[in-house]
Structure formats: C-alpha cells, structure tokens
C-alpha positions as CSV (number, residue, x, y, z in Angstrom):
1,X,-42.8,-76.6,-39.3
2,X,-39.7,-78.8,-39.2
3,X,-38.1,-79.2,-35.6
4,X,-34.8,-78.4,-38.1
5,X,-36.5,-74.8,-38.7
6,X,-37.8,-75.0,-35.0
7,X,-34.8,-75.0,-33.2
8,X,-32.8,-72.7,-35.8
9,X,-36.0,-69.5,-35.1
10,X,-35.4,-70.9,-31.5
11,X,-32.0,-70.3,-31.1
12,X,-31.8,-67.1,-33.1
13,X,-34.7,-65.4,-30.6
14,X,-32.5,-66.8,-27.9
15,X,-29.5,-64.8,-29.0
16,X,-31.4,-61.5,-29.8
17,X,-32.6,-61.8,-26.2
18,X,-29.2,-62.1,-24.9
19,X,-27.6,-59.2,-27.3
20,X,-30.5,-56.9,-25.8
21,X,-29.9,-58.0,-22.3
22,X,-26.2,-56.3,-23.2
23,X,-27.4,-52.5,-23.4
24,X,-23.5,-51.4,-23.9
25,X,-20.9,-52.5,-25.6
26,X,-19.1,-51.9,-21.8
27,X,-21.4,-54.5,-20.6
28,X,-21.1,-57.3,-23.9
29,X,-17.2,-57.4,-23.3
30,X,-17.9,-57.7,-19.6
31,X,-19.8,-59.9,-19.7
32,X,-17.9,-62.7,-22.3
33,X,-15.0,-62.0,-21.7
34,X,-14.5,-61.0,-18.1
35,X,-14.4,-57.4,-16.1
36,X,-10.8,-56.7,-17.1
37,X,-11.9,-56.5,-20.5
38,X,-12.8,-53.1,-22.9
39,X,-14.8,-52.6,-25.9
40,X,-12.8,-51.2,-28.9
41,X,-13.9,-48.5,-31.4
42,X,-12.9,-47.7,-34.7
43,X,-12.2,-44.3,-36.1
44,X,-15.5,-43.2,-35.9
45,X,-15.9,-44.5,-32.8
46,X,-18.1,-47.3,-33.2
47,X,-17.5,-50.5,-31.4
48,X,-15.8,-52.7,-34.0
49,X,-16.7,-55.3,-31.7
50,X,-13.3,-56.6,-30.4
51,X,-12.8,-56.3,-26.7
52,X,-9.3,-56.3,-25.5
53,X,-7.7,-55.4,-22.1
54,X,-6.6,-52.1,-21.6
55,X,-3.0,-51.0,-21.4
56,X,-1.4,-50.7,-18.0
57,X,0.4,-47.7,-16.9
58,X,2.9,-47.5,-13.9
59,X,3.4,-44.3,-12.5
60,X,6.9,-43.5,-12.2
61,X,6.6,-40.7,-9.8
62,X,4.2,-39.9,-7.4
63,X,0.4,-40.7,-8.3
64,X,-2.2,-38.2,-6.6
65,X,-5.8,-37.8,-7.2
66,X,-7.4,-34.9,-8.3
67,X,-9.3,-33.1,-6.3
68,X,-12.9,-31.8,-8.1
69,X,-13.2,-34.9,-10.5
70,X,-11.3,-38.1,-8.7
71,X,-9.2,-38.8,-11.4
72,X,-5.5,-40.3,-11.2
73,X,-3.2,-37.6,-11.7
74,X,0.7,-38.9,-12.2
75,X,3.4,-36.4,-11.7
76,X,6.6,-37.0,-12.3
77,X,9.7,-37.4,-9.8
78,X,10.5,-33.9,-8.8
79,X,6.9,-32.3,-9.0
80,X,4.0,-32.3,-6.9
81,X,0.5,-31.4,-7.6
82,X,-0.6,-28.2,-6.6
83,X,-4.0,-26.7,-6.6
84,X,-6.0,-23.6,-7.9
85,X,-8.0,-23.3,-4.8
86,X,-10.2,-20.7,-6.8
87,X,-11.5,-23.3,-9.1
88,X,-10.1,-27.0,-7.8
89,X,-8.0,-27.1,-10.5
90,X,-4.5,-29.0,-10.6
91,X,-1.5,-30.0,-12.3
92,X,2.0,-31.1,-11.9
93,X,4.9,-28.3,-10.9
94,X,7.7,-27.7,-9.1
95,X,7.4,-27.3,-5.3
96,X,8.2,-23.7,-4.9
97,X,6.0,-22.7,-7.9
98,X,2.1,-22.7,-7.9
99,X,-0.4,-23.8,-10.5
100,X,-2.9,-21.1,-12.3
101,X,-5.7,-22.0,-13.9
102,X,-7.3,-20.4,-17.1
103,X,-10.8,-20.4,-17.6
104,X,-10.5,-19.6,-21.3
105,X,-7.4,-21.9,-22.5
106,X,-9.7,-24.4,-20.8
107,X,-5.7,-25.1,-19.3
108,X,-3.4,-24.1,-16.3
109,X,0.4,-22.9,-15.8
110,X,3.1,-23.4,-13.8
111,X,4.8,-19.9,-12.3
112,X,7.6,-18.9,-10.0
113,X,5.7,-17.3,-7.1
114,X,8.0,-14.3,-5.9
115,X,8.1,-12.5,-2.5
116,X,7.8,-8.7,-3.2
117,X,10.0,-6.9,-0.5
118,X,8.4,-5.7,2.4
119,X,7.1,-2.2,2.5
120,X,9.6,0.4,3.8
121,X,8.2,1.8,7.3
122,X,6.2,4.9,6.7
123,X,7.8,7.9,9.0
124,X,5.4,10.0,10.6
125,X,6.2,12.8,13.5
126,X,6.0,12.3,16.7
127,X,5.1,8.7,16.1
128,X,8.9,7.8,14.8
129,X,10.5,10.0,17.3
130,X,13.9,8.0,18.5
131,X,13.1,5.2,15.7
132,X,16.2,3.1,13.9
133,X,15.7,2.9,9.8
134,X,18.5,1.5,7.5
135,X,18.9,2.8,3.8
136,X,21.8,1.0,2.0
137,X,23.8,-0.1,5.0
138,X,23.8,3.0,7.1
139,X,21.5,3.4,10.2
140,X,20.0,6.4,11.1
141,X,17.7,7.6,13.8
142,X,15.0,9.8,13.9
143,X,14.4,12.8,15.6
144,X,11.0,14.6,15.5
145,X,11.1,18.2,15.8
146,X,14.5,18.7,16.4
147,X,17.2,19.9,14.4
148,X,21.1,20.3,14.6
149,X,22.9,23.7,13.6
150,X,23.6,24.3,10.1
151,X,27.5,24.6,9.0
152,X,27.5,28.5,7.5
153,X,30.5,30.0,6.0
154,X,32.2,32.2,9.4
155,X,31.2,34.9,7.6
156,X,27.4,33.8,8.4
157,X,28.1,32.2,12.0
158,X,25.9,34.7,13.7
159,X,23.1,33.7,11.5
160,X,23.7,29.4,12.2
161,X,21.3,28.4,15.0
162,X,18.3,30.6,13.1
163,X,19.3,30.5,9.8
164,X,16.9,27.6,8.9
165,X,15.0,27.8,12.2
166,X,12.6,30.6,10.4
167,X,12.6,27.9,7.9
168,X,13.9,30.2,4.8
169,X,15.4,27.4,2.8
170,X,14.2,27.4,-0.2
171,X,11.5,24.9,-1.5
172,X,12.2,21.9,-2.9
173,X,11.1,18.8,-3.9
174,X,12.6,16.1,-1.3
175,X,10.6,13.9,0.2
176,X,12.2,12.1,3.6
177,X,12.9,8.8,2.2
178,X,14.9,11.0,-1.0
179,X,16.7,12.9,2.0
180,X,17.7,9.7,3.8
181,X,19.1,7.4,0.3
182,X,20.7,11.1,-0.5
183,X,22.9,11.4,3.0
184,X,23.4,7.6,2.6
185,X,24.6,7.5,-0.7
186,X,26.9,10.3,0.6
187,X,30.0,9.2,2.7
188,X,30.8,12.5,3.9
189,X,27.1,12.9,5.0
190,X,26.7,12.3,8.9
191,X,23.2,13.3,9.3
192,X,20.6,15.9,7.5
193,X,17.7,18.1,8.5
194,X,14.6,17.4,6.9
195,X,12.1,20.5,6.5
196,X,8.7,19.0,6.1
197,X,7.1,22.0,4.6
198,X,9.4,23.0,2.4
199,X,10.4,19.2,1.2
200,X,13.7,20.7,1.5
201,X,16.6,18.1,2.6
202,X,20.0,20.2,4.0
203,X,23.2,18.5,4.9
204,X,24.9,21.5,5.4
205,X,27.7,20.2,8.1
206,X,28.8,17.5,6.4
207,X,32.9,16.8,6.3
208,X,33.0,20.3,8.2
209,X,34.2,20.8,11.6
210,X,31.5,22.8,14.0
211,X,33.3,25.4,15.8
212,X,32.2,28.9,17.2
213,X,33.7,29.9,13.2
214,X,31.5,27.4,11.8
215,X,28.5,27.7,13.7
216,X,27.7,24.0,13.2
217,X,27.3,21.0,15.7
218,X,28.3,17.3,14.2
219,X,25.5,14.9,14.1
220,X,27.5,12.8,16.9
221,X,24.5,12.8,19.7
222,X,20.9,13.8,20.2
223,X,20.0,17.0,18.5
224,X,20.0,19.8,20.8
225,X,17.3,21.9,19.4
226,X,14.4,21.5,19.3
227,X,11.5,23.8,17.6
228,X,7.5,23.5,17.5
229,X,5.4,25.0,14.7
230,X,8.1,24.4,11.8
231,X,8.0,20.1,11.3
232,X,11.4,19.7,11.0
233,X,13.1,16.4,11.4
234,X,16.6,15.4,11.9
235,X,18.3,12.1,10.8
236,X,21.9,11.2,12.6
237,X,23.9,8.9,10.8
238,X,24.9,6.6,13.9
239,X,27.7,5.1,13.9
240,X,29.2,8.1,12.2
241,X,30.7,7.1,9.1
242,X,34.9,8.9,8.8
C-alpha cells in the first residue's frame, strides 16, 4: 500500500470517527461553529446541514414564564398573564379578565369575569322582626306578626280592625318580595300587610286618611296590632313618601 493511499483511508476513518462522535445535528453545529449556533432543516425537516444563529426576539412588553412547562411567555404592554389554576395553563389578557382553558381546542380564552349581584336577604318571621330592606329606593321595615288596620269604605268601619284579622282576604299569589317591589313601585303606597298563608299582599290605606270613618291607621309608626296564629307581616314605608 502507498503511504498516498495510507494517509487518504487514514484520514477518512478519522472523519467518520468525528461525525459519529456528533450524535445530533444540535451537537455538529455546536460543536464547529460555537454554542450560539442552530442546525437548520429543510421542508421535510431534515438537517440541510447549514447551521446558522437563531433570530433574536425582544420582548416589547412584559416577558413572564410559564408556569407548568418553563417556557418564555411575552405579553404585550397592557396585558398580563393569568393562569387556569385548574390545569396550569396561561396566556396573555387583560387585567380585569381571566384566562380559560379548553381541554378539547387544545387552547384558552380571554373573558370578562362579572360580579353577579348579591343575593337579596331572605325574610323569615320572627327572625326579620324590626329589620331595614330597600327595594328601588324606598326603605321599609319589617314587622313580624303585626299588622296595621285596613282603610274600609265608612260604610265597613265597624268591620276595619277584624276585617283581615280572621284572615278572609282572598288567596292570592304574592309572595313578600312581589308585595314589597308592588308598594315601592307605588308612590301612594306607605306600607302593606303581607298575609303569609294566603300569599295575599293588601295596601288598602294607601293615599287615605285613617279616621274613626275610615277605620284605618297610616303606616307612620310601629304597627299596633299585633296577632299570633295568622303569620301576617307588615312592611312601613319609612320615611313616608307624600
């Protein structure tokens, strides 16, 4: 053998050694060309071998990592990232929104988180006795197991004080939060008795003036009657509305 030949096998083996020293394509452009260098791929993604640097991207708002796989996340000026805490996912939104995350768009979204309104107090006798509740503007108060004298024609003024005392209003189908709204939306209403029994709201006095021909007392103060065995409640509009 030639030392020509020699040295040409020699230095062939040599370079096969080195290429399989180079497992990667990662670690060939590292390796000749420095650590800030990439391998490149063609369309089928096969490393054309070319290794180039890789392109450098400023983040021109506020850069955050992401928290389940470490990744650089960059939102831009005006957003911040926010978190499904259900899965650890995250993206970019606005502050007062929060990010969803959808298991099968393989995605998340961006929505408006609202406040629902806070539950209106539930009214229960004798618990509410003496309580304040507002319905559109107008504060009333409760009183359990009371009532105030119904307005009657003169002609039924005897009959005032037990008229719905024996509870003989007819049923109907208020409830006591309908009773209140009603005598709210009402600006001659002062006040109503609330039958529980018979769901029945009455307003009966309202824009009249009690008297002994009237048979009615204003809802102005406490109610003065009171009754046990028939749940009756009465609301007084306070201040009194003119």
């Amino acid at each position: 053998m030639s030392s020509r030949l020699f040295l040409y096998l020699l230095s062939i083996t040599s370079l096969l050694e080195f290429a399989s020293a180079q497992s990667t394509p990662e670690d060939f452009c590292r390796t000749n060309f420095g650590p800030q260098y990439v391998p490149q791929y063609d369309a089928t993604g096969a490393f054309n071998g070319n290794c180039v640097t890789p392109p450098i991207t400023v983040c021109l708002g506020t850069e955050y990592n992401h928290p389940k796989t470490g990744a650089k996340i960059c939102c831009p000026p005006g957003q911040v990232l926010k978190v499904d805490a259900s899965v650890n996912e995250a993206g970019c939104c606005d502050p007062a929104q929060v990010f969803q995350w959808s298991a099968g768009a393989s995605s998340g979204i961006c929505t408006t988180q609202t406040t629902p309104p806070a539950p209106v107090p539930t009214i229960s006798c004798p618990g509410s006795h003496l309580q304040w509740i507002n319905r559109n503007g107008v504060n009333f108060r409760v009183f359990c197991d009371h009532f105030v004298k119904e307005w009657v024609p003169p002609w039924q003024a005897a009959q005032s004080l037990f008229m719905l005392a024996t509870n003989t209003v007819p049923a109907g189908s208020d409830t006591f939060d309908s009773c209140l709204n009603k005598c709210a939306a009402d600006v001659k209403c002062n006040g109503a008795n609330f039958w529980v029994n018979k769901r029945n709201c009455s307003m009966q006095n309202k824009g009249k003036q009690g008297s002994i021909f009237s048979g009615g007392d204003l809802y102005l103060a406490n109610p003065p009657y009171a009754i046990t065995g028939r749940p009756v409640i009465a609301i007084v509009a306070i201040p009194r509305r003119v």
